[in-house]
N, C-alpha and C positions, 0 to 999 in steps of 0.2 A: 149489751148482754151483761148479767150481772157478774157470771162467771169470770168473764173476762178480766184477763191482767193488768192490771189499773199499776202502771210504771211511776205516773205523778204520784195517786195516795202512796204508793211505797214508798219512794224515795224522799217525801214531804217528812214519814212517818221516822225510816230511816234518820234522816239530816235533825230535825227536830230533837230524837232521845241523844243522838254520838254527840251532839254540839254540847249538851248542858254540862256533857265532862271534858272539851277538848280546851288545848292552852291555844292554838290558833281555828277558831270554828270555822273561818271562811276557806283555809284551806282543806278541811275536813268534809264539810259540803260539798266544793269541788272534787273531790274524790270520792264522795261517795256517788254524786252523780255519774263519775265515769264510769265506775264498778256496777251500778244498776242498768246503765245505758249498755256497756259494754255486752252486759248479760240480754238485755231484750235486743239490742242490733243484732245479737247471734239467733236470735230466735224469727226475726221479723223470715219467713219463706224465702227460699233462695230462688231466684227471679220475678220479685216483689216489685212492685213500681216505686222507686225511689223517694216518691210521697209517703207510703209506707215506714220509710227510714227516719224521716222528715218529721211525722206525728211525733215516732217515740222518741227524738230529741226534745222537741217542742213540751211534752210533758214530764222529760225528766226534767228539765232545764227550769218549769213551773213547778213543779214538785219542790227542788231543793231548794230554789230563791224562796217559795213559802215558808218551808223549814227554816229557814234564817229567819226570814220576818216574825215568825212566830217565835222564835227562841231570842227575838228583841238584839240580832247583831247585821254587823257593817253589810247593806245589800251591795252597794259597789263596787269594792274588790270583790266580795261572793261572786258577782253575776262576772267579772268579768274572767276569774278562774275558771268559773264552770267554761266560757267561753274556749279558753284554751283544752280546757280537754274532749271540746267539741271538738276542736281544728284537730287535735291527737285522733281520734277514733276516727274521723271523714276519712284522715289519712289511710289506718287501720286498714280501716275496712274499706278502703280506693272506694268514697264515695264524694260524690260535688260536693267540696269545700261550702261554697256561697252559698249553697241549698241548705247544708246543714249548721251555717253559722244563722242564716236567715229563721231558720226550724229554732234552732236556740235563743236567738234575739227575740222572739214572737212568745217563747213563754218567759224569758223573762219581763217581758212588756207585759204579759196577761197581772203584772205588780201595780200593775194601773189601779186595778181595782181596789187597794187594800191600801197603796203605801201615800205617804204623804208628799207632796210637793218638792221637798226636801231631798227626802231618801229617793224619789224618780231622777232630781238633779245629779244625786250623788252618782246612781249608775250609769247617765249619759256622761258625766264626765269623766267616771272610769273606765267604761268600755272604750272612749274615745281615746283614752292615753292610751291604751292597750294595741287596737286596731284601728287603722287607718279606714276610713268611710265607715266606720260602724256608727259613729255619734249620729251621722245624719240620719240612717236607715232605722233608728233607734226612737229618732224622734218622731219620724213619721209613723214609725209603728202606733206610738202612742197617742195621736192624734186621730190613729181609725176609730169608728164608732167598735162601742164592745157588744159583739154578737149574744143571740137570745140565749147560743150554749155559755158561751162566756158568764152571763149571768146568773146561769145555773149549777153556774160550778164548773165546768167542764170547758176543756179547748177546743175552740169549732175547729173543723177539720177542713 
């Protein structure tokens, strides 16, 4: 629907304008993702299937990693802050930790699409200093085929 609350384009759009003024942009990205996530997890129906919780990580998490790459700064500390204030809200909101780091890990892999070999390194081995079995699950993300929504811009669900 087009109405629909599009979490990634905001928080892409969000992260993208705050970064070109901030003195640490990766921690700024991470926070604004949790501040946009925070806001749609309170909104996702209460007795929602947890998939539900899961999307709108997954596209905040895509949303802000864009917003870096677009504003040309460090994706691997980004992705892996955002990471942490995944684990912060799972908490929150007493949601399965694994489900919503895996919801996060999956957009930030959706950087498949755009980033360079490099900048992909960079975030498998920051997430990996950060949390323990992330590098692996990180990698394998990246080696899925990218879905026909994927290629349209959009996170398959």
């Amino acid at each position: 629907m087009e109405d629909e609350f599009k979490v990634g384009q905001l928080t892409k759009e969000l992260v993208a304008i705050k970064l070109k003024r901030m003195d640490d942009p990766c921690a700024a990205a991470a926070e604004l993702v949790k501040q946009t996530l925070g806001v749609a997890l309170r909104a996702v129906a209460p007795g929602a299937p947890e998939g539900a919780h899961a999307q709108v990580v997954t596209d905040a998490c895509q949303g802000g990693m864009t917003g870096l790459l677009l504003a040309g700064h460090e994706l691997g500390r980004g992705a892996a802050l955002m990471l942490e204030a995944v684990s912060e809200l799972a908490n929150h909101f007493q949601l399965d930790p694994t489900m919503m780091m895996e919801a996060g890990l999956k957009g930030i892999a959706d950087m498949r699409r755009f980033a360079n070999p490099d900048q992909l390194e960079d975030i498998r081995r920051e997430v990996g200093r950060h949390f323990l079995g992330v590098e692996a699950l990180f990698e394998e993300m990246l080696r899925r085929p990218v879905s026909e929504a994927e290629r349209a811009g959009r996170s398959a669900a």
